[in-house]
SERO-4910 file (N, C-alpha, C, O; in steps of 0.05 Angstrom, whole numbers):
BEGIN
 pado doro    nc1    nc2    nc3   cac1   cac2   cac3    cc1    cc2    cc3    oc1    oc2    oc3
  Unk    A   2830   3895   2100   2837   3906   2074   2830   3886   2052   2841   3864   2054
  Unk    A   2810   3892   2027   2812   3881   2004   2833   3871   1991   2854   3883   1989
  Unk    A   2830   3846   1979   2852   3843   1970   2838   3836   1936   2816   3843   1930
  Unk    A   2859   3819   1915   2853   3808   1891   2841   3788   1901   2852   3776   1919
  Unk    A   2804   3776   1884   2796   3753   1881   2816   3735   1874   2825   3716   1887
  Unk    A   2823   3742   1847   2834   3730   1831   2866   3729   1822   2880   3749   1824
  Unk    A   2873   3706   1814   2905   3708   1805   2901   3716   1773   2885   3711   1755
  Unk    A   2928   3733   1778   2934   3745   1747   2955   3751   1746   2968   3758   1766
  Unk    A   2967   3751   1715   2992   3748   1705   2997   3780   1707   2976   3793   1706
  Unk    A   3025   3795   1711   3031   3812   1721   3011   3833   1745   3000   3855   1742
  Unk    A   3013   3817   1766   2993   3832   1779   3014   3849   1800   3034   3838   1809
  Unk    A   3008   3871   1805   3025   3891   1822   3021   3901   1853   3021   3924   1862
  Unk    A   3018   3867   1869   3011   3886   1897   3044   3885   1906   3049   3896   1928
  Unk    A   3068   3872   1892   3090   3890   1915   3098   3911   1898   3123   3915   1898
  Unk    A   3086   3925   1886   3092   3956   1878   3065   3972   1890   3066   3996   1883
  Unk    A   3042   3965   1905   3025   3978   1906   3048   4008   1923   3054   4028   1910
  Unk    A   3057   4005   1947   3066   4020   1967   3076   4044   1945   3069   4067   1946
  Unk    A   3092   4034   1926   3100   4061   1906   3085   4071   1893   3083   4095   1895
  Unk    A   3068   4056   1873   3045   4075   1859   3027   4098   1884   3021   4121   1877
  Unk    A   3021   4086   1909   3016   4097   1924   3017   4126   1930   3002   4145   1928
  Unk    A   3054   4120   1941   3068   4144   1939   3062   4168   1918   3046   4186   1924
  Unk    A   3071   4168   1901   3054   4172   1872   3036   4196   1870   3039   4220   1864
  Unk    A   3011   4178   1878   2986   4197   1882   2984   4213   1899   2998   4210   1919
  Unk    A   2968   4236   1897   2960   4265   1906   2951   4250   1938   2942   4227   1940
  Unk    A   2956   4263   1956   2943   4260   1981   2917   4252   1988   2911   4236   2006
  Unk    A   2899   4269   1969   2874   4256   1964   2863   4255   1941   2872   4272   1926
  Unk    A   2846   4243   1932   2843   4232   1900   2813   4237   1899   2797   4229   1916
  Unk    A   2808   4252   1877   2784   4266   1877   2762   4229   1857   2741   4218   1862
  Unk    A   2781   4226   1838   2777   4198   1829   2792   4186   1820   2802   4196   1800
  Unk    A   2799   4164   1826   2819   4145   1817   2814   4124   1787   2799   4105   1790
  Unk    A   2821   4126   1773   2824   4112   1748   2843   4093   1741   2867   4097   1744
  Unk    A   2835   4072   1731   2849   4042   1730   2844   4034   1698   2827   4016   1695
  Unk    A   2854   4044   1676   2841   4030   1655   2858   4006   1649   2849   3992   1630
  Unk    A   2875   3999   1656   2869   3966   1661   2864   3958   1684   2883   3961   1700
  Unk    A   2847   3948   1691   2853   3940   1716   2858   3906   1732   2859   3900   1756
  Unk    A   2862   3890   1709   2871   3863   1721   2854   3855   1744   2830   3858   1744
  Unk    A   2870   3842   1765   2857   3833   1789   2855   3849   1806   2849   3843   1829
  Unk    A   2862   3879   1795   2853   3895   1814   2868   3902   1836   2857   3919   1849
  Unk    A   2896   3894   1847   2911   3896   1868   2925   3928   1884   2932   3937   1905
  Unk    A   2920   3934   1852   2927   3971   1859   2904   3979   1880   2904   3979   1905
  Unk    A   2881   3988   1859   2853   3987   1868   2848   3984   1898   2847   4000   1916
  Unk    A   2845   3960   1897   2846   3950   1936   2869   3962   1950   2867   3971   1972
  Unk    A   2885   3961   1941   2907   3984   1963   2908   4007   1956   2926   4017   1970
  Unk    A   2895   4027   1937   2887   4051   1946   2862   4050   1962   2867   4059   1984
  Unk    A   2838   4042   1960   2820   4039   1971   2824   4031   2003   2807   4034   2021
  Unk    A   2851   4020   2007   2858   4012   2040   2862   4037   2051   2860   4040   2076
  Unk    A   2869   4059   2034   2898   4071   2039   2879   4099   2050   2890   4119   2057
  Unk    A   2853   4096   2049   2834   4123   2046   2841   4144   2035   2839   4165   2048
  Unk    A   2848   4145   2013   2851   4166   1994   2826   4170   1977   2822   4193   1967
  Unk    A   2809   4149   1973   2799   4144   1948   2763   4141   1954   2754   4122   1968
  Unk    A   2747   4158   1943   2725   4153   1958   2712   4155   1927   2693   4170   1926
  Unk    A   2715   4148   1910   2706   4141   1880   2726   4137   1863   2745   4152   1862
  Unk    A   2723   4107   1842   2741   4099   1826   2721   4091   1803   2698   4083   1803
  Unk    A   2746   4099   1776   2731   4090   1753   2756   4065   1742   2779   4068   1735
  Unk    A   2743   4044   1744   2764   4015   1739   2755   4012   1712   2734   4024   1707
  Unk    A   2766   3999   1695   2765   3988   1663   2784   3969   1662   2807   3968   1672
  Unk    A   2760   3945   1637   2787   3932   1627   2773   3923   1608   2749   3919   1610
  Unk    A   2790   3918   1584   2784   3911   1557   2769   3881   1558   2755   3875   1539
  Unk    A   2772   3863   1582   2771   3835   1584   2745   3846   1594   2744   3864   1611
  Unk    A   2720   3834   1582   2697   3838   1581   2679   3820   1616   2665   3828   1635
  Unk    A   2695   3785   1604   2683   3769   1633   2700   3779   1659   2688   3781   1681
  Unk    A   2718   3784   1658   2732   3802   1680   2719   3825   1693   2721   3830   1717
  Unk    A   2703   3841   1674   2689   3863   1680   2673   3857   1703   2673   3864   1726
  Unk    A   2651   3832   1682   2629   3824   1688   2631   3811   1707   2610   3807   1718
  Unk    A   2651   3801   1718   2660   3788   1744   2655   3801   1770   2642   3793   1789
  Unk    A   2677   3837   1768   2675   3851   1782   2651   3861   1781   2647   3868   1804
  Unk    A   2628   3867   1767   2611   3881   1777   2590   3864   1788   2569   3873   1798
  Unk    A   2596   3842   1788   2571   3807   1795   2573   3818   1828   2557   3829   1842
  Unk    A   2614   3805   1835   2618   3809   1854   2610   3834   1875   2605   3833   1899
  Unk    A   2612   3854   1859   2598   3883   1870   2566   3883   1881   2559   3894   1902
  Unk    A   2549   3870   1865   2528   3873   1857   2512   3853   1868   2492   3857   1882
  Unk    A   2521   3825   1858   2497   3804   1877   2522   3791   1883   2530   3778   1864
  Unk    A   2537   3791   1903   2558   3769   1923   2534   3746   1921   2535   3733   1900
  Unk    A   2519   3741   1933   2507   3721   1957   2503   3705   1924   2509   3681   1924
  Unk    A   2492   3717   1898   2480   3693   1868   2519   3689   1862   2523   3675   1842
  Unk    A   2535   3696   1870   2558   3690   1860   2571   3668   1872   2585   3651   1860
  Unk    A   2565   3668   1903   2571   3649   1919   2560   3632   1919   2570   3609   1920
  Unk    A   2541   3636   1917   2516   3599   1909   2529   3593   1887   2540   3571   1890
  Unk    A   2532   3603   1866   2536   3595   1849   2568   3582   1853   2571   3558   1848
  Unk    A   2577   3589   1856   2607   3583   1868   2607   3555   1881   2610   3534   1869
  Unk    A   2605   3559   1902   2590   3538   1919   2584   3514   1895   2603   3499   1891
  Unk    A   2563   3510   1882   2564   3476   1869   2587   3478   1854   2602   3459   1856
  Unk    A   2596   3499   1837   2617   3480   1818   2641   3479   1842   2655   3460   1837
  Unk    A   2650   3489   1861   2665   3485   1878   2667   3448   1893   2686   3434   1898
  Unk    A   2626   3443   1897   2622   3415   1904   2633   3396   1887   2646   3377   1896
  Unk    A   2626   3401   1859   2632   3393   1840   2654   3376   1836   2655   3351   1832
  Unk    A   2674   3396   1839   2699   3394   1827   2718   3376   1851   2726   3354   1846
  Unk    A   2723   3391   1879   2734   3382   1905   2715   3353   1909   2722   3336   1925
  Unk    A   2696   3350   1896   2687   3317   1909   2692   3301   1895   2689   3277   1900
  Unk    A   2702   3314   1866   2704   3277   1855   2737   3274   1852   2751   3286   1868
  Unk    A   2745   3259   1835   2765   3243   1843   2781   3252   1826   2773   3268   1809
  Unk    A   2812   3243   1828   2836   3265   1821   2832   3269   1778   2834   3288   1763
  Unk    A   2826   3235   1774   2814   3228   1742   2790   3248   1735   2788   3257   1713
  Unk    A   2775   3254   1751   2745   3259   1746   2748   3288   1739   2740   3296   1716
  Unk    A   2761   3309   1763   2769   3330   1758   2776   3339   1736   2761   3357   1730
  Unk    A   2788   3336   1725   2798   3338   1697   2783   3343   1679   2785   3363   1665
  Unk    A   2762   3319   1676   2731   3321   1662   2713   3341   1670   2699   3348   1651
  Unk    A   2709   3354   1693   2694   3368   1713   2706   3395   1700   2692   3409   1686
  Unk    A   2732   3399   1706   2746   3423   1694   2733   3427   1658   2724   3444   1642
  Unk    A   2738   3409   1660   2726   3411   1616   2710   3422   1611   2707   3440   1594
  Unk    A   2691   3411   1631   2655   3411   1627   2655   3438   1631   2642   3451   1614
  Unk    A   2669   3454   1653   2661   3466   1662   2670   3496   1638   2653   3511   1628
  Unk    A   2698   3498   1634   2705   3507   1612   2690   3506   1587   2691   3524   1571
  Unk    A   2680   3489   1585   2663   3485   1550   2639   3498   1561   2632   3511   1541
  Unk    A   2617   3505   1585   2599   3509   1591   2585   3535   1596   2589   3545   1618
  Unk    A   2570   3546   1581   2553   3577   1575   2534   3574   1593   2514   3559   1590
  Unk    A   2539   3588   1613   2519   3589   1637   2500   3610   1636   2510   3630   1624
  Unk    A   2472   3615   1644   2449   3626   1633   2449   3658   1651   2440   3679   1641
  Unk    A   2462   3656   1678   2460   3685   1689   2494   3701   1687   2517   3693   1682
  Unk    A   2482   3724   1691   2511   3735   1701   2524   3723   1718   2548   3717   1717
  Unk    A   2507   3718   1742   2523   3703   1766   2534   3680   1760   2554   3671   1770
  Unk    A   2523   3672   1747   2537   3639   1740   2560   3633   1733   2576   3616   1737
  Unk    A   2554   3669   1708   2592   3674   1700   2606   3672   1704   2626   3659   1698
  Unk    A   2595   3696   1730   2623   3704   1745   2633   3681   1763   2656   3677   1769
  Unk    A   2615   3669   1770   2635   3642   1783   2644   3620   1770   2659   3604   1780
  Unk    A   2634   3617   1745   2648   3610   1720   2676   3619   1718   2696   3604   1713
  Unk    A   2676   3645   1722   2707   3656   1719   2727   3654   1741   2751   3647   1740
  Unk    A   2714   3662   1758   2725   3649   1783   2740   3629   1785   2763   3630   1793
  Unk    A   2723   3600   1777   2730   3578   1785   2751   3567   1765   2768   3551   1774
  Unk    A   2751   3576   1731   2770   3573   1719   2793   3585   1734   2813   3572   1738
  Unk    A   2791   3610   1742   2811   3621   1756   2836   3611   1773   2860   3615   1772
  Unk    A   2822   3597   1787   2828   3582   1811   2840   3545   1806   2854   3532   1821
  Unk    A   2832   3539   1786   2831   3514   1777   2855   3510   1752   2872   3493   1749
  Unk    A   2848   3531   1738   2865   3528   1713   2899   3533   1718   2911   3545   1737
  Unk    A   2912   3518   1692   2942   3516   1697   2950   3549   1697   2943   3567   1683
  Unk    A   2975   3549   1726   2988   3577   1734   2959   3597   1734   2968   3616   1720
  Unk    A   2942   3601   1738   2921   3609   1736   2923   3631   1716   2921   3655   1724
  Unk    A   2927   3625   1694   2940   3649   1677   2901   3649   1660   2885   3630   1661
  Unk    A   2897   3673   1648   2878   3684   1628   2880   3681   1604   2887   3702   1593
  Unk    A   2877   3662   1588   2887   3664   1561   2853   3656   1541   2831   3645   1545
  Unk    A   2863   3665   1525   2839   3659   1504   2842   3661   1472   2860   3676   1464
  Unk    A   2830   3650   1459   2835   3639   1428   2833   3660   1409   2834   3683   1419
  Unk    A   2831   3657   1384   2827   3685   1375   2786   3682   1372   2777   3702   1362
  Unk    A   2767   3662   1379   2747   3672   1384   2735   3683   1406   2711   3686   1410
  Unk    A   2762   3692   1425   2751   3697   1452   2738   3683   1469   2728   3694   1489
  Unk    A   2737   3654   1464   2744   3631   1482   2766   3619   1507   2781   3601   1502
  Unk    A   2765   3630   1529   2782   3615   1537   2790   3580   1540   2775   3561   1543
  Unk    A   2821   3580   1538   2832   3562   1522   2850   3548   1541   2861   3527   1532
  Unk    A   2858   3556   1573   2879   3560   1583   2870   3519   1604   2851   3513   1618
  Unk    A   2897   3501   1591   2882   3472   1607   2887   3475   1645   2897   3491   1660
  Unk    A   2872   3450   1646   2874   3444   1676   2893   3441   1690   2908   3422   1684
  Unk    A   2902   3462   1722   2916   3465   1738   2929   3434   1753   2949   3427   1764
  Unk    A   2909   3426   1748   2908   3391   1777   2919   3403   1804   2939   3395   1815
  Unk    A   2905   3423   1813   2911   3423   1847   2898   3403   1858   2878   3390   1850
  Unk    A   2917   3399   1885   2907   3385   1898   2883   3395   1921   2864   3380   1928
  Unk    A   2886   3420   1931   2859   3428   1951   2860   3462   1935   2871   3480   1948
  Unk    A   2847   3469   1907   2852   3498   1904   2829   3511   1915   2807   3501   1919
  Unk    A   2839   3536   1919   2811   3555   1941   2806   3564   1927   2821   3581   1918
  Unk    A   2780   3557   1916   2756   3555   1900   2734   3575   1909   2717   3584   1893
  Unk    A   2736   3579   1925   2705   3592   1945   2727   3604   1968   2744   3589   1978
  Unk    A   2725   3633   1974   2735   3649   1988   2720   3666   2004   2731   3687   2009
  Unk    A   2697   3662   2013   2677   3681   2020   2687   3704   2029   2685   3725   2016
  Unk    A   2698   3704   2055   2709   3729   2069   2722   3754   2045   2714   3777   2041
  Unk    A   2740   3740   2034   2751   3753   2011   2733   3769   1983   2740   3789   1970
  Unk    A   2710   3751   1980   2704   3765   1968   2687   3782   1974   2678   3797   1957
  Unk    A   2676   3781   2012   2657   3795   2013   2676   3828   2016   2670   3850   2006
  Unk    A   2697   3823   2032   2719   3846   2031   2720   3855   2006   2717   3879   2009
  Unk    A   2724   3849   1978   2723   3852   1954   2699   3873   1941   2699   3894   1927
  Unk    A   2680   3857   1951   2643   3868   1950   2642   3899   1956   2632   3917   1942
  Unk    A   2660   3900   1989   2640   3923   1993   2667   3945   1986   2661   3968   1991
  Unk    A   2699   3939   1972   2706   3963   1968   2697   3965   1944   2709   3985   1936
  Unk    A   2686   3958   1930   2679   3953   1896   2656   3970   1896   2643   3976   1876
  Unk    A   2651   3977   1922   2622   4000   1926   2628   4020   1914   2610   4029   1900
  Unk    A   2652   4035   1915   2657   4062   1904   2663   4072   1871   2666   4093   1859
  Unk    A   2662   4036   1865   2675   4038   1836   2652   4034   1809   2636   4017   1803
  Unk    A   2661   4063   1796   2646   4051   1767   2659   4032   1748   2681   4040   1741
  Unk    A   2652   4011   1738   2659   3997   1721   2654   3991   1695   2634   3980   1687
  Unk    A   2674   3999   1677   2673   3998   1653   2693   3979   1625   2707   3961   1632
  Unk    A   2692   3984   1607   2702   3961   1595   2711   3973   1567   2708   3958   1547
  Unk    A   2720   3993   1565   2721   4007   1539   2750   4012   1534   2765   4009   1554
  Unk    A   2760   4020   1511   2784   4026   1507   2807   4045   1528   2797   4065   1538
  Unk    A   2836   4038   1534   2842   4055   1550   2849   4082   1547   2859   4094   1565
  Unk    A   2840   4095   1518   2834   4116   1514   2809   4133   1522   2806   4157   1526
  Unk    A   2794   4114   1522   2765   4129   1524   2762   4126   1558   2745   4139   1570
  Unk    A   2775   4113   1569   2777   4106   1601   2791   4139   1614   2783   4152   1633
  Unk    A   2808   4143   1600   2827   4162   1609   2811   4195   1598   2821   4216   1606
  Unk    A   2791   4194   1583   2786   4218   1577   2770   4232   1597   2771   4257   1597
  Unk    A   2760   4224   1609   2744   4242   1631   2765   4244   1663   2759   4254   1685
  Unk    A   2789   4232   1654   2804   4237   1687   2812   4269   1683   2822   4278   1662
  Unk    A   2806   4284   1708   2816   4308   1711   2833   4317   1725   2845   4297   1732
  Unk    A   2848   4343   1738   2864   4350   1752   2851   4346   1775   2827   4351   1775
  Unk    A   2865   4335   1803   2864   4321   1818   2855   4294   1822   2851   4287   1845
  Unk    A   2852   4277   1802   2860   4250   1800   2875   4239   1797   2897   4250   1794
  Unk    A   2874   4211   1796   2903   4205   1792   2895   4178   1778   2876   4165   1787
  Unk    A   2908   4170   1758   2912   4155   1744   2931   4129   1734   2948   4133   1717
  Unk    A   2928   4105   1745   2952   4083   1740   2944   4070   1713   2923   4063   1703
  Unk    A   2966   4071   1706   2961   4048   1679   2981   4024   1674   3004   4030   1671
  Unk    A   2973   3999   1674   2985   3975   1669   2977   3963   1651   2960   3945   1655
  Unk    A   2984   3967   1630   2978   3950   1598   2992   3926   1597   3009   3922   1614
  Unk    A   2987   3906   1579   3004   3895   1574   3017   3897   1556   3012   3903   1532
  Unk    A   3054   3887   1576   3070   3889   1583   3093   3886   1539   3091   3867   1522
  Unk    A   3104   3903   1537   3126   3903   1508   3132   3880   1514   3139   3873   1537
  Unk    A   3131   3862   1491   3156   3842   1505   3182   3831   1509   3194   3830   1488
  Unk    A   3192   3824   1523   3216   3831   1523   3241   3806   1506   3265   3806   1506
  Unk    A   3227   3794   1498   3232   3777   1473   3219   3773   1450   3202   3790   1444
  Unk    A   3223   3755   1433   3198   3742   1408   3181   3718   1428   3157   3717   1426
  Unk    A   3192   3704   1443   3184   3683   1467   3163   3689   1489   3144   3677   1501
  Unk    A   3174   3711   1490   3165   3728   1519   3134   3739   1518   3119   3741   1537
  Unk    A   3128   3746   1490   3099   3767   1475   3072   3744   1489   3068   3721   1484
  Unk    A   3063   3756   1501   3032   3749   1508   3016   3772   1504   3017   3794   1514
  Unk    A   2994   3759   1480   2972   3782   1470   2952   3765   1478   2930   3778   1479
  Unk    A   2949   3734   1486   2928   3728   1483   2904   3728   1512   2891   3709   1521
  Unk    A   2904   3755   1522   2894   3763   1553   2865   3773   1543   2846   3771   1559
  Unk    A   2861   3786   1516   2834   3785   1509   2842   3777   1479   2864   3769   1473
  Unk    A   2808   3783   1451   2820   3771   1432   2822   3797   1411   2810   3800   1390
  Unk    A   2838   3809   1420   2851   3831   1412   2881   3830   1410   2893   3809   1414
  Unk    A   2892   3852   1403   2926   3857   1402   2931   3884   1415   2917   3904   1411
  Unk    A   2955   3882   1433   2975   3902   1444   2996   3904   1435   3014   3897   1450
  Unk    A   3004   3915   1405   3036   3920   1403   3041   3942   1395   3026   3959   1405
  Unk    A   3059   3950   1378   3087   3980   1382   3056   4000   1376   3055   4022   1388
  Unk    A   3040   3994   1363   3022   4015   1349   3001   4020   1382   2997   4044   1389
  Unk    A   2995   4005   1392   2980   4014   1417   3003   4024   1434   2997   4047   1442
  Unk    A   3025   4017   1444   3044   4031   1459   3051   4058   1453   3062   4076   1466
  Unk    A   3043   4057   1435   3050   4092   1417   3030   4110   1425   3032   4133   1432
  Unk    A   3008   4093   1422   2981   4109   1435   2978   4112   1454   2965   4131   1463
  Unk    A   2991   4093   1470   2997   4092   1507   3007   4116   1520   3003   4130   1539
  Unk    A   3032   4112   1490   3053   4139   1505   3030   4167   1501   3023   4177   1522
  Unk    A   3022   4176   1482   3010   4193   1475   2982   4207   1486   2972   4229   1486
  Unk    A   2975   4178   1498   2949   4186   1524   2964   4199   1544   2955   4220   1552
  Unk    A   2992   4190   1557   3001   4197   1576   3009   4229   1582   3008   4243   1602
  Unk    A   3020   4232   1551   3029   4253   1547   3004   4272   1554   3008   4294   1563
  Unk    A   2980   4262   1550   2957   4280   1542   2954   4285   1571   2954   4307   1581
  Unk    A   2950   4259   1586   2936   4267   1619   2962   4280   1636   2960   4286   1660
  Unk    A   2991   4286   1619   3002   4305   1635   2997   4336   1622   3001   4355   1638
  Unk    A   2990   4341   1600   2980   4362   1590   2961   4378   1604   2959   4403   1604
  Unk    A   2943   4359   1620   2911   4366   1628   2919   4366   1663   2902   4365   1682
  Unk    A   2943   4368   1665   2946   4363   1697   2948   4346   1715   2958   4349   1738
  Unk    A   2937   4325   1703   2929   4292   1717   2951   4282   1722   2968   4277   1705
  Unk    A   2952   4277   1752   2974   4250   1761   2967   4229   1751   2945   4218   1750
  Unk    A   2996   4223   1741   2993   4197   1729   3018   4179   1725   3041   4184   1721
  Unk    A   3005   4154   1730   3032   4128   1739   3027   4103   1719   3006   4091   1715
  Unk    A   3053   4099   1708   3050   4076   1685   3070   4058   1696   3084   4063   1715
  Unk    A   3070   4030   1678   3080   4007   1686   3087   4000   1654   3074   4009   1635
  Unk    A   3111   3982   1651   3109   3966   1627   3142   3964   1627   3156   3981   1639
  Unk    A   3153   3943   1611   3174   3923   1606   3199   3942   1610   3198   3965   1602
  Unk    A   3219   3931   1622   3249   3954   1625   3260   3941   1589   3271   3919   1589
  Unk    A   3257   3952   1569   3261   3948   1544   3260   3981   1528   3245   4000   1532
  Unk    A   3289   3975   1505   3298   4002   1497   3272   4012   1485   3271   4037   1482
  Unk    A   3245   3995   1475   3235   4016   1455   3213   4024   1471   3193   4035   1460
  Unk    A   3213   4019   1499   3198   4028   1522   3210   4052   1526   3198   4073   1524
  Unk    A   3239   4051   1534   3257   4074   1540   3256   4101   1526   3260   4124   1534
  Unk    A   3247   4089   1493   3262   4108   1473   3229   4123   1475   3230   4146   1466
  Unk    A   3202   4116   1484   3185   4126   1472   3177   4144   1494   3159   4161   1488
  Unk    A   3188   4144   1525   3189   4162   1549   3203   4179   1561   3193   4195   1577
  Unk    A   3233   4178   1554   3261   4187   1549   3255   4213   1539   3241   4215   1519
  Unk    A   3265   4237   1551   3257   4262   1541   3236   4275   1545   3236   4299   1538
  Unk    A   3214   4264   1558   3195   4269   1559   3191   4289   1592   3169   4295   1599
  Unk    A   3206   4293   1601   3204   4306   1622   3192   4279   1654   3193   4284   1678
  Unk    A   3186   4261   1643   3177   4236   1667   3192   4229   1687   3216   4231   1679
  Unk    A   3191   4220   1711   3213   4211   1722   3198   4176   1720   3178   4166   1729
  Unk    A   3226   4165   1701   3227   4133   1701   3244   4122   1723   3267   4129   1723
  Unk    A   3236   4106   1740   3252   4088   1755   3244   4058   1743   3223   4050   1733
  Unk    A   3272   4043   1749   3272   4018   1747   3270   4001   1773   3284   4005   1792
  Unk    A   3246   3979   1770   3244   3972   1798   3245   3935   1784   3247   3926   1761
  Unk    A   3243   3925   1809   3245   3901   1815   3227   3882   1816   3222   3874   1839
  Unk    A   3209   3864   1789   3187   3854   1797   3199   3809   1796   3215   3797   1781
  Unk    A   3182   3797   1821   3179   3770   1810   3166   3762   1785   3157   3782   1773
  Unk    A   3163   3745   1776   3143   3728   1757   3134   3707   1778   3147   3691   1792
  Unk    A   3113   3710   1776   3086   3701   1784   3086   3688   1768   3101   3669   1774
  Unk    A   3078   3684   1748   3068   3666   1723   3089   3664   1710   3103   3682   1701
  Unk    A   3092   3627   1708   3112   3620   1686   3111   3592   1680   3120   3576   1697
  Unk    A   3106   3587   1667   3110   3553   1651   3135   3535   1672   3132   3512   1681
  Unk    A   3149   3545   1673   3172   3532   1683   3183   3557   1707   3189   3580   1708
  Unk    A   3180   3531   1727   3187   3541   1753   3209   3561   1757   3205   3586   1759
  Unk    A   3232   3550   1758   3262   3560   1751   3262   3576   1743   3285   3585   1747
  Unk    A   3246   3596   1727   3246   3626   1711   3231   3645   1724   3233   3669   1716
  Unk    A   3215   3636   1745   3202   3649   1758   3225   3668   1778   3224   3672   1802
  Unk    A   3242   3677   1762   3258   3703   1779   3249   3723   1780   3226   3726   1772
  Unk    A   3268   3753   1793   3262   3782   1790   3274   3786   1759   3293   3778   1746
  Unk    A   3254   3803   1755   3262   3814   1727   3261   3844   1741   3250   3847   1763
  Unk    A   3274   3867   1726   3263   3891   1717   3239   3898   1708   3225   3885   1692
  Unk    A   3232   3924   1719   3203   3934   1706   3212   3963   1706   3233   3971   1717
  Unk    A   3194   3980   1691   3200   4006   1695   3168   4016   1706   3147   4009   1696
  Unk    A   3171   4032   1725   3158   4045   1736   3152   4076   1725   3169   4091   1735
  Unk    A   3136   4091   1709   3142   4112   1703   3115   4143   1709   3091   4141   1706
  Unk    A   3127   4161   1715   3107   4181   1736   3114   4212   1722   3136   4224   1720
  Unk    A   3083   4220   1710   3088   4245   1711   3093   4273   1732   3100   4296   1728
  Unk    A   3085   4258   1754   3092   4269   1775   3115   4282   1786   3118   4275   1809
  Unk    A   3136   4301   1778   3167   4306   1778   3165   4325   1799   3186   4336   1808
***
């Protein structure tokens, strides 16, 4: 079974089993307009439901990642491969510099990118995505001591479920307009937040707040209008509550870790809400 290349901040494989549930028995096409690292994705695709997917995400080198990986594995892995030499051979000081270079550095192919992205991936602190408002990523160095840099198996597992998927990069409105009845649809935006502390927008160099959640709610509304199963994710917070509440949905509250956190110690279960037009 496929799994995520990559680490990412709210990524959902111990909820995959429920979104799962969720979906129609069989899925004429599956739609992801965000799709992060993908963890849903690979566990429908395990699950043989799914014999065409349309994935999106606003994060452009993310895209471009997944379709490298899809597309030329073997120029992703070479490429992989030296900055991997790179970095694991020199010395714990050196790395650091290596990481810089490598971050400051506009590589000439796609492939180069994508293991460009990769390797920040893998390297950088909490392996979190962040970027400036020029759409630079900005996020400093992890200092692992042995990080897995180069995954072949994984990503060739990666490769060939990524066969079924179109990949796109456009708004999650415009992602969601062609899903029809008998599809099924997950959506994981990012996340309300659940403080003034808590707000992370900087995942592309755009903004997610009350005015896109509004539109969130209102796509949803639309793909239950049109028939479409459909499964959302986002913060257990009242003005989450107040904008799905009534709506005929069944919301459950479930149980997620933090994965990603500055400080260890906080890395607890929080609440999430799980929410399904499916009744």
């Amino acid at each position: 079974m496929a799994t995520p290349f990559l680490k990412w901040a709210g990524g959902k494989a111990r909820l995959v089993p429920q979104i799962i549930a969720a979906a129609p028995a069989q899925v004429a096409t599956y739609h992801e307009p965000f799709v992060g690292a993908g963890a849903v994705f690979f566990g429908m695709a395990a699950s043989t439901r799914v014999t065409r997917a349309v994935l999106n995400d606003s994060n452009r080198e993310l895209m471009s990642a997944f379709a490298q990986v899809r597309d030329n594995l073997d120029g992703v892995v070479a490429a992989l491969e030296l900055l991997a030499a790179a970095y694991l051979d020199a010395g714990p000081d050196a790395r650091t510099q290596v990481y810089y270079a490598i971050r400051a550095a506009c590589p000439a192919t796609a492939a180069a990118r994508a293991a460009r992205t990769i390797f920040l991936n893998k390297t950088c602190y909490n392996g979190l995505y962040r970027v400036n408002r020029k759409g630079e990523f900005n996020v400093p160095h992890g200092d692992y001591k042995r990080p897995p840099i180069l995954d072949g198996p994984l990503l060739a597992e990666a490769s060939v479920a990524l066969q079924c998927a179109e990949l796109r990069s456009d708004d999650f409105e415009t992602a969601c307009s062609a899903a029809q009845p008998g599809d099924f649809v997950y959506l994981d935006p990012p996340y309300h937040p659940l403080s003034a502390t808590s707000n992370f927008t900087s995942y592309t160099d755009g903004a997610f707040g009350e005015a896109e959640q509004v539109r969130l709610r209102d796509c949803f509304l639309a793909l239950a209008g049109r028939g479409v199963t459909a499964v959302l994710s986002n913060s257990d917070h009242p003005f989450i509550h107040g904008l799905y509440e009534g709506c005929g949905f069944d919301i459950q509250t479930v149980t997620m870790g933090r994965a990603i956190n500055s400080v260890g110690s906080k890395r607890a279960a929080i609440s999430e809400l799980l929410i399904s037009n499916r009744v």
